[in-house]
Backbone as JSON, one array per atom type, in Angstrom:
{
  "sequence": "XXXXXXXXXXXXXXXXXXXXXXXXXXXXXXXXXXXXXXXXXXXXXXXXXXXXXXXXXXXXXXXXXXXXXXXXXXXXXXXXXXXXXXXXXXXXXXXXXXXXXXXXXXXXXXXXXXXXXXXXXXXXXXXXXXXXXXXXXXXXXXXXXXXXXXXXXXXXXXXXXXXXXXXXXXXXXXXXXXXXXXXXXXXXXXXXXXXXXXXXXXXXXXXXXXXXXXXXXXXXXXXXXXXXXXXXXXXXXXXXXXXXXXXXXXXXXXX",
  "N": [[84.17, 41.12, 156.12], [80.88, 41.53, 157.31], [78.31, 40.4, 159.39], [74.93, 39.69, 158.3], [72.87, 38.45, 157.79], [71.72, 36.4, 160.47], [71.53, 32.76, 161.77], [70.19, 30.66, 164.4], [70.26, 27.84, 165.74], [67.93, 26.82, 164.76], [65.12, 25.16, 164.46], [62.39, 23.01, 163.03], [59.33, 21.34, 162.87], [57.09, 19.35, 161.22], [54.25, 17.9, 162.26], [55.65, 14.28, 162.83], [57.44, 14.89, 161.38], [60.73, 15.88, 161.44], [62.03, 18.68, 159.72], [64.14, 20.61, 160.1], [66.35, 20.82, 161.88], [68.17, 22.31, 164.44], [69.49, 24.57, 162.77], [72.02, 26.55, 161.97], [73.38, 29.09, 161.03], [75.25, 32.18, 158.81], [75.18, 35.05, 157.05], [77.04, 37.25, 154.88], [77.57, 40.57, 154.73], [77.03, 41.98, 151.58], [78.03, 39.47, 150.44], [77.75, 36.34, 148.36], [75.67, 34.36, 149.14], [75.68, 30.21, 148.58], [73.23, 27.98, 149.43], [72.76, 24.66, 149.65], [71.93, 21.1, 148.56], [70.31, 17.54, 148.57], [67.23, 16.31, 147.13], [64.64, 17.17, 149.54], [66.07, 18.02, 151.45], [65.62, 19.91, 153.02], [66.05, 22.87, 152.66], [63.99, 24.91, 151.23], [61.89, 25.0, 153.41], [64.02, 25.97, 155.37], [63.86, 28.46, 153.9], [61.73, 29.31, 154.13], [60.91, 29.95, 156.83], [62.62, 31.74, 157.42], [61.45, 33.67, 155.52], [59.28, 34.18, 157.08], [56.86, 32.34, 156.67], [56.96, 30.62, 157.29], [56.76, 29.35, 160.78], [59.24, 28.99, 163.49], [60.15, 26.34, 165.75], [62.27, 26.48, 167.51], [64.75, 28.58, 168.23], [66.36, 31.44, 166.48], [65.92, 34.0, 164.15], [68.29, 36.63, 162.69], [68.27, 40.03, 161.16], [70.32, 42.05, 160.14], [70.87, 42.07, 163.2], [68.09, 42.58, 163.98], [65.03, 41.03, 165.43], [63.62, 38.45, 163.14], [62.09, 36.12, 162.89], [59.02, 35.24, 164.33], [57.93, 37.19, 162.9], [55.6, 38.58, 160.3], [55.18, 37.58, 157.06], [54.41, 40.03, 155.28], [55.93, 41.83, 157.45], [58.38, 40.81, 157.35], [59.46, 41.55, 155.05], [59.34, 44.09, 154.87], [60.92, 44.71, 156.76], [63.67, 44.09, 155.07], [64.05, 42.07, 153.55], [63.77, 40.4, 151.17], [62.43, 37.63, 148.72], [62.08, 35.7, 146.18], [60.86, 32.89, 144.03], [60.72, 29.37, 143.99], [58.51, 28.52, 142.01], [57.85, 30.49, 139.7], [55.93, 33.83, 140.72], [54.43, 35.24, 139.4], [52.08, 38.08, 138.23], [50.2, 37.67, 136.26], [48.32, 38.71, 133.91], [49.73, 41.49, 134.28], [51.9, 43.96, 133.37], [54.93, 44.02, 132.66], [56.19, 46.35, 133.97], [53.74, 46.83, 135.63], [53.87, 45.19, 137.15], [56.76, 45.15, 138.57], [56.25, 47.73, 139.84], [54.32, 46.9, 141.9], [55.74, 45.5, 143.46], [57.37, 48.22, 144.46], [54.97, 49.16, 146.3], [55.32, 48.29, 148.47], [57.59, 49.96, 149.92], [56.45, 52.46, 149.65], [54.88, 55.3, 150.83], [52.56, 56.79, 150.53], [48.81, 57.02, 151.31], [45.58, 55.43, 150.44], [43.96, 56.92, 150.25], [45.09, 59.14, 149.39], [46.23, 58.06, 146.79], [43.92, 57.95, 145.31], [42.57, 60.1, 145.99], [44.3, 61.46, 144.02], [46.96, 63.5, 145.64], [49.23, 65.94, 145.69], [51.6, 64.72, 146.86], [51.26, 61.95, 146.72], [51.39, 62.12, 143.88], [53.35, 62.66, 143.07], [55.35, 60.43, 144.58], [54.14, 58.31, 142.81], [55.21, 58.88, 140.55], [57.86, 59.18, 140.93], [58.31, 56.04, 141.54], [57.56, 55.09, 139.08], [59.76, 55.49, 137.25], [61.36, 54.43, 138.93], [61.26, 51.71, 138.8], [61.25, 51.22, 136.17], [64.16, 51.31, 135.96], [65.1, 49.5, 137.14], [63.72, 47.35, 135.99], [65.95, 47.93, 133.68], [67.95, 47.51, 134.67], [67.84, 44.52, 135.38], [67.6, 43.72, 132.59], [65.44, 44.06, 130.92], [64.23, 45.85, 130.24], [63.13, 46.05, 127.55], [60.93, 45.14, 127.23], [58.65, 46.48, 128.93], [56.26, 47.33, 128.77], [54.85, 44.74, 127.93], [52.61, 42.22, 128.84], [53.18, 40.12, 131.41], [52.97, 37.34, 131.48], [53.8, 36.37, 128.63], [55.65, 36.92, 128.47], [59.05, 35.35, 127.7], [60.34, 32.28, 129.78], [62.51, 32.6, 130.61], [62.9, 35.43, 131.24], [60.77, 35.93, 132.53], [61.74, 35.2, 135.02], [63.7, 36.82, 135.64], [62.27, 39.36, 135.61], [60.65, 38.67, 138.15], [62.73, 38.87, 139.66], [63.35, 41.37, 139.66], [61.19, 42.77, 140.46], [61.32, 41.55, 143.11], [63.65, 43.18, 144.35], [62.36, 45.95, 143.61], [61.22, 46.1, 146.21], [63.61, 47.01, 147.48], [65.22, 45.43, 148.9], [67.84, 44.05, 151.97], [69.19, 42.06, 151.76], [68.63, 39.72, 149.01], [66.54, 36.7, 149.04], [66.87, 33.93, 146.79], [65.0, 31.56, 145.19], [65.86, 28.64, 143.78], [66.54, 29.68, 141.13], [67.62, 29.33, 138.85], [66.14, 27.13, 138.08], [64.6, 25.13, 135.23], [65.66, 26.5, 132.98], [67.49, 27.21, 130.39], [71.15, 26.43, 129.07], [72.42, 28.77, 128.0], [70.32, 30.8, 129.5], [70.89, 30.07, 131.73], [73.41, 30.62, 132.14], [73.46, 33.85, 131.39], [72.11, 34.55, 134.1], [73.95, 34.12, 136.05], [75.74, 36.1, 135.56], [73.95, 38.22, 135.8], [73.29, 38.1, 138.4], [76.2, 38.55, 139.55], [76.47, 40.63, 138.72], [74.78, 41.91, 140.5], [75.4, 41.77, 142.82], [78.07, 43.07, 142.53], [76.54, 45.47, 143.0], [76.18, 46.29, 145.15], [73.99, 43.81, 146.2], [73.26, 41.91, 148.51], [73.03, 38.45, 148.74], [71.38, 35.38, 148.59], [70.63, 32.24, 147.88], [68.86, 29.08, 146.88], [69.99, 26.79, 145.09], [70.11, 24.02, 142.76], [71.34, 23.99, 140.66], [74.78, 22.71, 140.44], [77.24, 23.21, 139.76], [77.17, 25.79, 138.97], [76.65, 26.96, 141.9], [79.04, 26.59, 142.71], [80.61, 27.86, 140.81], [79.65, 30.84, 141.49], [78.79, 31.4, 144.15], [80.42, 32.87, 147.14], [80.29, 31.79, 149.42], [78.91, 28.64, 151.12], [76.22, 26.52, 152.31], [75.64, 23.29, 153.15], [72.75, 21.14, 152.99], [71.09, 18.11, 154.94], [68.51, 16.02, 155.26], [67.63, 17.99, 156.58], [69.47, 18.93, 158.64], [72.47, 20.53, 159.29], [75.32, 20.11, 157.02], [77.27, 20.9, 156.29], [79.2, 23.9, 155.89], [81.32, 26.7, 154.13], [83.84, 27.93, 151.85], [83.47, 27.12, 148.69], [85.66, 25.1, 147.67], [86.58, 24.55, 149.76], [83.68, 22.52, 150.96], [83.04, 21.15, 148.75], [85.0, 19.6, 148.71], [84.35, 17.83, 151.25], [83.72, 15.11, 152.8], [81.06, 14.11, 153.7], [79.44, 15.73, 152.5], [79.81, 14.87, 149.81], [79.42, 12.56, 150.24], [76.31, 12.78, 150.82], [75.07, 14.38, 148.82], [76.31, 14.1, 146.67], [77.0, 11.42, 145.85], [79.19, 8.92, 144.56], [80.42, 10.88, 143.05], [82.99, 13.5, 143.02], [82.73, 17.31, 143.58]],
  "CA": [[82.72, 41.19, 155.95], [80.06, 42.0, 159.13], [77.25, 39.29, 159.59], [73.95, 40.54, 157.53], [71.74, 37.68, 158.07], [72.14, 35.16, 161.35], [70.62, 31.88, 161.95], [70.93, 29.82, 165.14], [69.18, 27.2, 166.07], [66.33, 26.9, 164.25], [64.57, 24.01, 164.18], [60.94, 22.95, 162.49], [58.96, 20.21, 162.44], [55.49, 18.9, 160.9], [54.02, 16.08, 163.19], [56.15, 13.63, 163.34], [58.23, 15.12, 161.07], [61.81, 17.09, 161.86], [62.05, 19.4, 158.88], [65.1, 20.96, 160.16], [67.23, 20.49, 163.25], [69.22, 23.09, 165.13], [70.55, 24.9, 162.13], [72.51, 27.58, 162.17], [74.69, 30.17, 159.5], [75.53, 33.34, 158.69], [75.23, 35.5, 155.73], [77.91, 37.85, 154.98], [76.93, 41.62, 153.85], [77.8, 41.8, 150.02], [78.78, 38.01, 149.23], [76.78, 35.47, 147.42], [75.97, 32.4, 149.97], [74.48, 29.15, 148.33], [72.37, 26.68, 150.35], [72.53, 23.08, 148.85], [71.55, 19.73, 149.3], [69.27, 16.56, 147.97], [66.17, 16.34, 147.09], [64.2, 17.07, 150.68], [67.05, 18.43, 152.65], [64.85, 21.22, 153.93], [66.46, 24.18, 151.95], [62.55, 25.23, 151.57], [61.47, 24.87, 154.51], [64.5, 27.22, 155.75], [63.92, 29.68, 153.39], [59.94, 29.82, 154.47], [61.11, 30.17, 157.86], [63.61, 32.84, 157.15], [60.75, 34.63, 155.33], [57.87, 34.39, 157.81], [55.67, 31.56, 155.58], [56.87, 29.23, 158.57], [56.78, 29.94, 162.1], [59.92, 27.94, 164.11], [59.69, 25.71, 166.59], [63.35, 26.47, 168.12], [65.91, 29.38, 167.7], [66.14, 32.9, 166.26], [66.62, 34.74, 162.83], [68.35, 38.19, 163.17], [68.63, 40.65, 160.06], [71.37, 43.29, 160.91], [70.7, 42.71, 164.14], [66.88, 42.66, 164.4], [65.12, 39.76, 165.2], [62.69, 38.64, 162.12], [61.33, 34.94, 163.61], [57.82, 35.44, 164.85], [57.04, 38.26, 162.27], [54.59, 38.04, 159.39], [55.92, 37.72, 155.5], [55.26, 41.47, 154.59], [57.05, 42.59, 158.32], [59.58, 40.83, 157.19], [59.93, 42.68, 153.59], [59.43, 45.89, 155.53], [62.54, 44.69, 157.94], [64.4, 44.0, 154.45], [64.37, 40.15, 153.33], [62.61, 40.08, 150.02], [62.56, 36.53, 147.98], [61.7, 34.98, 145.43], [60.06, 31.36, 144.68], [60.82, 27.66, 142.89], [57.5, 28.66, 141.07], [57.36, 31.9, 139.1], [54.6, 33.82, 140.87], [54.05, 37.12, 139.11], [51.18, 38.63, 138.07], [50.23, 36.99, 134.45], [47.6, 39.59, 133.18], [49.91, 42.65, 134.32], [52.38, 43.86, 132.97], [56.26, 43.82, 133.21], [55.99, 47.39, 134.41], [53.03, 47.29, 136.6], [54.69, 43.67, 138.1], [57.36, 45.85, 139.41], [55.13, 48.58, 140.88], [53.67, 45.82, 142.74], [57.16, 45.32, 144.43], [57.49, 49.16, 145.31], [54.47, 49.75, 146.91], [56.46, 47.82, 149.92], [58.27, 51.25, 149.97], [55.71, 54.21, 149.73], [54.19, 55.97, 151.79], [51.02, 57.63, 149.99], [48.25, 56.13, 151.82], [45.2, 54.92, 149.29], [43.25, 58.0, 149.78], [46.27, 59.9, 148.28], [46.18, 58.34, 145.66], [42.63, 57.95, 145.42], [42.46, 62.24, 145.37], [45.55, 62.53, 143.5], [47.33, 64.13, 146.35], [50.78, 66.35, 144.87], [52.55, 64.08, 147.27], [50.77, 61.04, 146.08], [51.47, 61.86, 141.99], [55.07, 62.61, 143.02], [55.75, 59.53, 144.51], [53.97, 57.22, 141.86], [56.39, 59.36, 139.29], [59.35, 57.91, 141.04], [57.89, 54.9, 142.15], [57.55, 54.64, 137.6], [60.73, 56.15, 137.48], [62.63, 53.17, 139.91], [60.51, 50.23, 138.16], [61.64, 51.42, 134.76], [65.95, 51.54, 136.46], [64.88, 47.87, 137.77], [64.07, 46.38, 134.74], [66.82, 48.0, 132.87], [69.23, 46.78, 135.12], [67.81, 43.05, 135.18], [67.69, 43.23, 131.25], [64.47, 43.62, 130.46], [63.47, 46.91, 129.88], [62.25, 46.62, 126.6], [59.7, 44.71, 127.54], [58.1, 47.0, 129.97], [54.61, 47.14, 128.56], [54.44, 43.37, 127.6], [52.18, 40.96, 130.01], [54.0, 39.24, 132.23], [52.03, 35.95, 130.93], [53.65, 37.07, 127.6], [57.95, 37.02, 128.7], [60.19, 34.25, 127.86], [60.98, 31.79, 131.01], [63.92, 33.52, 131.44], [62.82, 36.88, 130.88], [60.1, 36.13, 133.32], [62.37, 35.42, 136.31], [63.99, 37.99, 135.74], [60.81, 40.37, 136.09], [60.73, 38.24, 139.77], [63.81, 39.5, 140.81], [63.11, 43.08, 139.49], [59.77, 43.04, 141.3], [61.81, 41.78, 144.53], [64.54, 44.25, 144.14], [61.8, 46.93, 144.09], [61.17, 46.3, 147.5], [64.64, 47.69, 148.33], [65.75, 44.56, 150.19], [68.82, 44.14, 152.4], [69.35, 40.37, 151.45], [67.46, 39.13, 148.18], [67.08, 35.4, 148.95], [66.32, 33.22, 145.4], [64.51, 29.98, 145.57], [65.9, 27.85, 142.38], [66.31, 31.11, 140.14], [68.13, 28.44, 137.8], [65.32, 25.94, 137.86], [64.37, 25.24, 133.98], [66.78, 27.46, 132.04], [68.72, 26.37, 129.25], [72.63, 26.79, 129.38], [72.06, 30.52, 128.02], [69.69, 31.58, 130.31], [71.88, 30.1, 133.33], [75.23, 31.85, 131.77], [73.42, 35.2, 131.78], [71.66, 34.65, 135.19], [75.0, 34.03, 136.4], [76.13, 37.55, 134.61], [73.65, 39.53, 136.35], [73.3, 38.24, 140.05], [77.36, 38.78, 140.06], [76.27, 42.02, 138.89], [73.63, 42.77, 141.82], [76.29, 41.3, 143.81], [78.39, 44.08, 142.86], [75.99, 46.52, 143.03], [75.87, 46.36, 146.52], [73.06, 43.34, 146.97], [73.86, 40.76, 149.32], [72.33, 37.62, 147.59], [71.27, 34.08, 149.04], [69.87, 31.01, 146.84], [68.73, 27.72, 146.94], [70.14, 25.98, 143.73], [70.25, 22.43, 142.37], [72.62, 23.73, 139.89], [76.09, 22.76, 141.46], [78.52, 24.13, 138.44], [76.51, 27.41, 139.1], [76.67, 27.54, 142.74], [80.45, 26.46, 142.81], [81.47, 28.84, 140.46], [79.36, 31.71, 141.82], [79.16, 31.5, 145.52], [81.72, 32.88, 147.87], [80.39, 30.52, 150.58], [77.81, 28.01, 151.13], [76.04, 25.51, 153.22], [74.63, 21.91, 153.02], [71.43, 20.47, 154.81], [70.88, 16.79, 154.22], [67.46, 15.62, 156.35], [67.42, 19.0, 157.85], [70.64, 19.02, 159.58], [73.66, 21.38, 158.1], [76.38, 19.01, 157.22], [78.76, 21.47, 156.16], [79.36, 25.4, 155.35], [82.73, 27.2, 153.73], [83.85, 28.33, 150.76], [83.61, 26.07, 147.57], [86.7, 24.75, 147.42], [86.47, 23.48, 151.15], [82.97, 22.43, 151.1], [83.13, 20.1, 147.64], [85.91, 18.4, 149.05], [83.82, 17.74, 152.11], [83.23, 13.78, 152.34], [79.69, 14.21, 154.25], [78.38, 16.58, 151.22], [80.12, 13.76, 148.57], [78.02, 11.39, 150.25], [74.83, 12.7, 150.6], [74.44, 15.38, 147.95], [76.74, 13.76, 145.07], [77.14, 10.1, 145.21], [80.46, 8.76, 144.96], [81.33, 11.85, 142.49], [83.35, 14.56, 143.39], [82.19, 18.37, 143.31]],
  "C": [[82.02, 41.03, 157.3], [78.97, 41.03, 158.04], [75.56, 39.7, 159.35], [73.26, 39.86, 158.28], [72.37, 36.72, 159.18], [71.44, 34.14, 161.36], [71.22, 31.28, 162.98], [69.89, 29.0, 165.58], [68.04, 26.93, 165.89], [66.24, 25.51, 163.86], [62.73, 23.83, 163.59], [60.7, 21.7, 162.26], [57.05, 20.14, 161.93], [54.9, 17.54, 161.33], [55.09, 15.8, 163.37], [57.66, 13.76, 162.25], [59.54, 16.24, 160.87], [62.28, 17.51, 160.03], [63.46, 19.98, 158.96], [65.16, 20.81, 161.98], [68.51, 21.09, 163.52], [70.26, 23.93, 164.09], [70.66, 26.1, 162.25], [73.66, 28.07, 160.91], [74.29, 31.49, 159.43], [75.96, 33.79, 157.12], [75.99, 36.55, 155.97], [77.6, 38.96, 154.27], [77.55, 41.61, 152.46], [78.17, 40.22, 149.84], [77.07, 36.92, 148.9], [76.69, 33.86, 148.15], [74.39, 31.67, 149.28], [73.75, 28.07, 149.72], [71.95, 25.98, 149.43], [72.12, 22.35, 149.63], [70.02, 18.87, 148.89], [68.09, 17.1, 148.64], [65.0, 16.51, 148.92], [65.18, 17.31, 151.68], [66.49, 19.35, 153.4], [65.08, 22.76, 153.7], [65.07, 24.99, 152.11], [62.65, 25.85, 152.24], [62.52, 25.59, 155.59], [63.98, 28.36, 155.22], [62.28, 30.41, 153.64], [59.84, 30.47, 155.98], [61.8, 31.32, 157.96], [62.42, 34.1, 157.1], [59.4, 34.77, 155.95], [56.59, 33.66, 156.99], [55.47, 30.89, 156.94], [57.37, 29.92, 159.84], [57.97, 28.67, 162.52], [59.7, 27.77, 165.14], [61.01, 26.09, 167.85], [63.77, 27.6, 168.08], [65.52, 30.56, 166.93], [66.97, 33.08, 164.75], [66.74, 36.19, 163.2], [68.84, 38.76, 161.59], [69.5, 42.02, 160.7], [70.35, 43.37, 162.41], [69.32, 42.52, 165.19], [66.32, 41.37, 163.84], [63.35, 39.43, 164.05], [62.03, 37.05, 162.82], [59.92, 35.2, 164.72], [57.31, 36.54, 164.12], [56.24, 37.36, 160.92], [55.18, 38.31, 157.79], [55.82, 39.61, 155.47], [55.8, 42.53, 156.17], [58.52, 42.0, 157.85], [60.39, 41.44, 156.18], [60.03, 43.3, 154.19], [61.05, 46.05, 156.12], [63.61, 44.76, 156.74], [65.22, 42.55, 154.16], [63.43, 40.17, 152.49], [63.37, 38.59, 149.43], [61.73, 35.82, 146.69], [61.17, 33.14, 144.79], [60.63, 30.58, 143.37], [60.11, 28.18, 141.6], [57.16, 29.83, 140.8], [55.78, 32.45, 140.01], [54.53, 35.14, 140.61], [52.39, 36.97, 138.75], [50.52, 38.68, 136.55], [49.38, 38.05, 133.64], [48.17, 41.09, 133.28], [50.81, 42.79, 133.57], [53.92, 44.19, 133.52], [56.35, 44.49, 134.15], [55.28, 47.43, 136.11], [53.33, 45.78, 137.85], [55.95, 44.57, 139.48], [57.04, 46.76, 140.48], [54.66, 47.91, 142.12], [54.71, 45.87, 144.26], [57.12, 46.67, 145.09], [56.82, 49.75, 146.6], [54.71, 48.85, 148.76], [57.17, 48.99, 150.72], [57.65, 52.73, 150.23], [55.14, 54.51, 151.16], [52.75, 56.61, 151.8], [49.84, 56.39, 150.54], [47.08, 55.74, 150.32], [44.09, 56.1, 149.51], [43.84, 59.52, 149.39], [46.1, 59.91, 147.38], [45.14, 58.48, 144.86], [42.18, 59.61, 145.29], [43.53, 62.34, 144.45], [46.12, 63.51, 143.75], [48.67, 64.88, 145.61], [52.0, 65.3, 145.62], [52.47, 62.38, 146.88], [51.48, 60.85, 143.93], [53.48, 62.17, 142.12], [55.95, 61.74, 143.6], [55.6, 58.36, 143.89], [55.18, 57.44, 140.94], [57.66, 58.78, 139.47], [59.34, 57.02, 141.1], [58.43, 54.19, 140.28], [59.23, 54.12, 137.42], [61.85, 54.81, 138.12], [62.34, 51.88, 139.13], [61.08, 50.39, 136.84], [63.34, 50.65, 134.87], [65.33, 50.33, 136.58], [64.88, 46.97, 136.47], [65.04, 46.69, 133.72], [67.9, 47.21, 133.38], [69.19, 45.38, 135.06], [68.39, 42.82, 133.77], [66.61, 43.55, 130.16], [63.48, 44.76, 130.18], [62.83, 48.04, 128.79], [61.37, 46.19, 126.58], [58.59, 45.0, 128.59], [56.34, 47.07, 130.1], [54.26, 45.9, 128.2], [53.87, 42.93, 129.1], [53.16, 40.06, 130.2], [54.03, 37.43, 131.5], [52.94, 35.71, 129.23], [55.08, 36.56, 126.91], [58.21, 35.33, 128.86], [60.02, 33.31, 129.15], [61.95, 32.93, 131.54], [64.12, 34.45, 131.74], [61.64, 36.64, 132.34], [60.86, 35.97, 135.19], [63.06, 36.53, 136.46], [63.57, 39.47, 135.74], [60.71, 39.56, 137.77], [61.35, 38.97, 140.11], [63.9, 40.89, 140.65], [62.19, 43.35, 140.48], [60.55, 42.84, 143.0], [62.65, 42.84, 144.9], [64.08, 45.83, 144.54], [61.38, 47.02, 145.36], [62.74, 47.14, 148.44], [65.11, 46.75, 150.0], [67.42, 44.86, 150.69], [69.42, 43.28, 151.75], [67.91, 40.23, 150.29], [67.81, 37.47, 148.24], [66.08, 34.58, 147.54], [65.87, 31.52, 145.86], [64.67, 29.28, 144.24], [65.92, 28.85, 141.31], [66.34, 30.25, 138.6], [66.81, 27.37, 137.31], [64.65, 26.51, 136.66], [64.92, 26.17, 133.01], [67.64, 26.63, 131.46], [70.04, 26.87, 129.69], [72.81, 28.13, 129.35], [71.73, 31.47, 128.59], [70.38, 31.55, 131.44], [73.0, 31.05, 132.91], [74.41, 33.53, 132.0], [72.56, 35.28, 132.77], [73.05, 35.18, 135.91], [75.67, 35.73, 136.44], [75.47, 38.63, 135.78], [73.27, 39.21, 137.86], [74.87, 38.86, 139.97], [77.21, 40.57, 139.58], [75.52, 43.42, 139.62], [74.46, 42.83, 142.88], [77.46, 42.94, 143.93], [78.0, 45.36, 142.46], [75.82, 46.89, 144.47], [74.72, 45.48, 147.23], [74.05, 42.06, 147.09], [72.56, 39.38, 148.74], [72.13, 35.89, 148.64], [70.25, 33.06, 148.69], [69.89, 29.82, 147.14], [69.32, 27.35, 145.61], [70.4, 24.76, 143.57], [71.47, 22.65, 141.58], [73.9, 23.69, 140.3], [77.54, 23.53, 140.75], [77.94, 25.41, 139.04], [76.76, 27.86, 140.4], [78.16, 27.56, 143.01], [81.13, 27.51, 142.33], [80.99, 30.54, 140.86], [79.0, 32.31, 143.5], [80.36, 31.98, 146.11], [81.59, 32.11, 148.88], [79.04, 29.97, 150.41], [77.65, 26.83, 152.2], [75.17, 24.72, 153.03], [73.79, 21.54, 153.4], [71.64, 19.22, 153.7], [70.26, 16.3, 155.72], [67.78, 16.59, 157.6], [68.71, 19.77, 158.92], [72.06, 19.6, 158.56], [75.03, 20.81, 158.42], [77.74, 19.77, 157.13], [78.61, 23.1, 155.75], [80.64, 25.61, 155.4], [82.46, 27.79, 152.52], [83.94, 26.98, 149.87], [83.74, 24.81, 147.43], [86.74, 23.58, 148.75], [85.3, 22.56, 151.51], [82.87, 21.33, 150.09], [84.46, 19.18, 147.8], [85.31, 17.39, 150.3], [83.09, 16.14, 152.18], [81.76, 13.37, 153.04], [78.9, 14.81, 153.05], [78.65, 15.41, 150.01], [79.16, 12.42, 149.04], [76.73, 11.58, 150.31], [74.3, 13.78, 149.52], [74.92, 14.92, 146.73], [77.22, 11.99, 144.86], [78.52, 9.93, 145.59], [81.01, 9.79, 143.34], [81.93, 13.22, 142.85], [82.91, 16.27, 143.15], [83.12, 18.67, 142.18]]
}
């Protein structure tokens, strides 16, 4: 596997407080890397930094290559780093459909007095634009609910309109912020189901999760922060044996 996403050295602080300190990792094209770690480890506060919310104080983010640290949230969609959030934030009065749309127009090209005349190049890229948003939510799950308000869908059904809507951006890396957070056992088992199925669709995937069964058994690698600082990265297996992550992320119980 070749090195999708880099991180080195990135550090952030707020006043008097170090948010993160000198961290560094690497995302691997196609695999599924978690980022753990207690309550206030700074997971966040990477992933805001990653996506241009937070400006760093230290060190460089490179996406194949190109460097995304000092750009602005939608340069960094454009570059190909879409994400998703802790807190559902769709679009409650639209609908499943026009939620997704939302996501594409990341992608077009028809300027707004295209569509504004109803240019032939304008009505023939909304048609696909429909056309891709429709494939998006089929593939999440959810594409019988295409005309329902967003405001409308399940929990579970509604994250999964998130990650359709990110998806339509046509990211490189989709990074998830808590996808799991509030889902019953059901909803996690078929989360589970269909990231390993974006996974092998060809998207390269990277999540914050609390859930540790979930990231253990669905990660191919991952990495710890605890007060900012990355205690450990590997696979699983090497990483839950790891007596720095058993002490500050699980107590005295084993992964």
């Amino acid at each position: 596997m070749s090195a999708l996403l880099t991180v080195t050295g990135v550090s952030k602080a707020f006043g008097g407080l170090q948010a993160l300190s000198d961290v560094s990792l690497q995302v691997n094209a196609g695999e599924i890397f978690g980022l753990i770690g207690p309550n206030g480890a700074g997971k966040t506060t990477l992933f805001n930094a990653l996506t241009g919310l937070y400006s760093v104080d230290r060190g460089e983010v490179r996406l194949d290559g190109a460097r995304l640290d000092g750009r602005k949230p939608h340069e960094v969609l454009k570059a190909g780093l879409a994400r998703t959030f802790q807190n559902i934030r769709l679009f409650a009065e639209m609908t499943a459909l026009e939620n997704v749309l939302v996501g594409r127009h990341a992608r077009t090209a028809s300027g707004v007095l295209g569509a504004v005349l109803r240019l032939p190049a304008a009505r023939r890229e909304e048609a696909d634009s429909r056309a891709r948003a429709h494939a998006l939510l089929e593939r999440v799950g959810i594409a019988s609910h295409a005309r329902r308000l967003a405001k409308n869908l399940s929990y579970g059904d509604q994250r999964r309109l998130e990650i359709a809507r990110a998806l339509a951006t046509e990211p490189t890396i989709l990074a998830l912020d808590e996808p799991a957070a509030g889902m019953n056992p059901a909803e996690r088992a078929a989360l589970r189901e269909l990231l390993l199925q974006l996974q092998a669709g060809g998207v390269t995937l990277l999540l914050i999760e609390h859930d540790v069964k979930l990231v253990m058994g669905l990660c191919n690698r991952l990495a710890v922060l605890d007060y900012g600082v990355k205690i450990a990265e590997g696979t699983p297996d090497i990483v839950g044996r790891d007596p720095k992550v058993v002490a500050a992320y699980l107590g005295d119980e084993a992964i």
